[in-house]
C-alpha positions in Angstrom: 23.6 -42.2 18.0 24.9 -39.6 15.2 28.2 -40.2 14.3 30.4 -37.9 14.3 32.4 -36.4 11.2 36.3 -37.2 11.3 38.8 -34.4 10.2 38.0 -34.3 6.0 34.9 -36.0 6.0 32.3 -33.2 7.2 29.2 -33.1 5.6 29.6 -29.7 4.2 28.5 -30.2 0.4 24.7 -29.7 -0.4 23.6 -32.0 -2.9 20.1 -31.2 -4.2 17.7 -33.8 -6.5 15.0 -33.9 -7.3 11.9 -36.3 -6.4 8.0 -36.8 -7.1 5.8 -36.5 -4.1 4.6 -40.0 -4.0 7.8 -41.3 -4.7 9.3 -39.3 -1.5 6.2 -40.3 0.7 7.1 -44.1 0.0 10.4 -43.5 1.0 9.8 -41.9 4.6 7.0 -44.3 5.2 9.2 -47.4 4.7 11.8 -45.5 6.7 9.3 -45.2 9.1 8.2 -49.0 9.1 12.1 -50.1 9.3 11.9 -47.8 12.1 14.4 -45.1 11.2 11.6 -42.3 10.8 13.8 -39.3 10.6 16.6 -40.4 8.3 16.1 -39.8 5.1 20.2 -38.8 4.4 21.2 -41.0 6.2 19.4 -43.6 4.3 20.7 -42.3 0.8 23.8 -42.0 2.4 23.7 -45.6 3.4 22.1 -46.4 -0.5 25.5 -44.2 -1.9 27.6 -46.7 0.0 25.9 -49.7 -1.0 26.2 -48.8 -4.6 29.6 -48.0 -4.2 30.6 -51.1 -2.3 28.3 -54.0 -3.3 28.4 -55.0 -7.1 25.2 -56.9 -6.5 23.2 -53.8 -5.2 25.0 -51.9 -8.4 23.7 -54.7 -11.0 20.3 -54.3 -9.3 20.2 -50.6 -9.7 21.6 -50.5 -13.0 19.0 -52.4 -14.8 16.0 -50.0 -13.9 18.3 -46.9 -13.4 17.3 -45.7 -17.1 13.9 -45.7 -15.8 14.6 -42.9 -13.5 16.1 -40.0 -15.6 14.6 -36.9 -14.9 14.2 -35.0 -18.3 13.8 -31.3 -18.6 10.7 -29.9 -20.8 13.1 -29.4 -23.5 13.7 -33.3 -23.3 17.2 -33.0 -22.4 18.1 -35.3 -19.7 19.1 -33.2 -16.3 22.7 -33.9 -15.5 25.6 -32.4 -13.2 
């Protein structure tokens, strides 16, 4: 079941990223195999709050983080 939004927390802000096509293939088909097929916000959502909320997820991430940068063709890096 959806839940719902509550008064200030509507999902109203587009965030856009970007992602290889292999990469985002691996991602719905392990959705798919945990058997949550057509959640793929909800399942960043849900990685969001772990990061947030779990130092051990956040050490875990942090060490191969670097590894996914996404530079531009001028080599910057691509950043807010």
């Amino acid at each position: 079941m959806p839940r719902k939004p509550e008064p200030g927390t509507e999902l109203g802000k587009k965030w856009n990223m970007y992602v290889n096509e292999h990469e985002r293939l691996e991602y719905m088909l392990a959705l798919a195999e945990s058997g949550h097929p057509r959640a793929q916000a909800a399942g960043i959502r849900a990685f969001m709050f772990l990061y947030v909320n779990d130092k051990e997820v956040r050490d875990k991430v942090n060490k191969i983080i670097d590894d996914f940068i996404v530079y531009k063709q001028n080599g910057d890096s691509s950043i807010l």
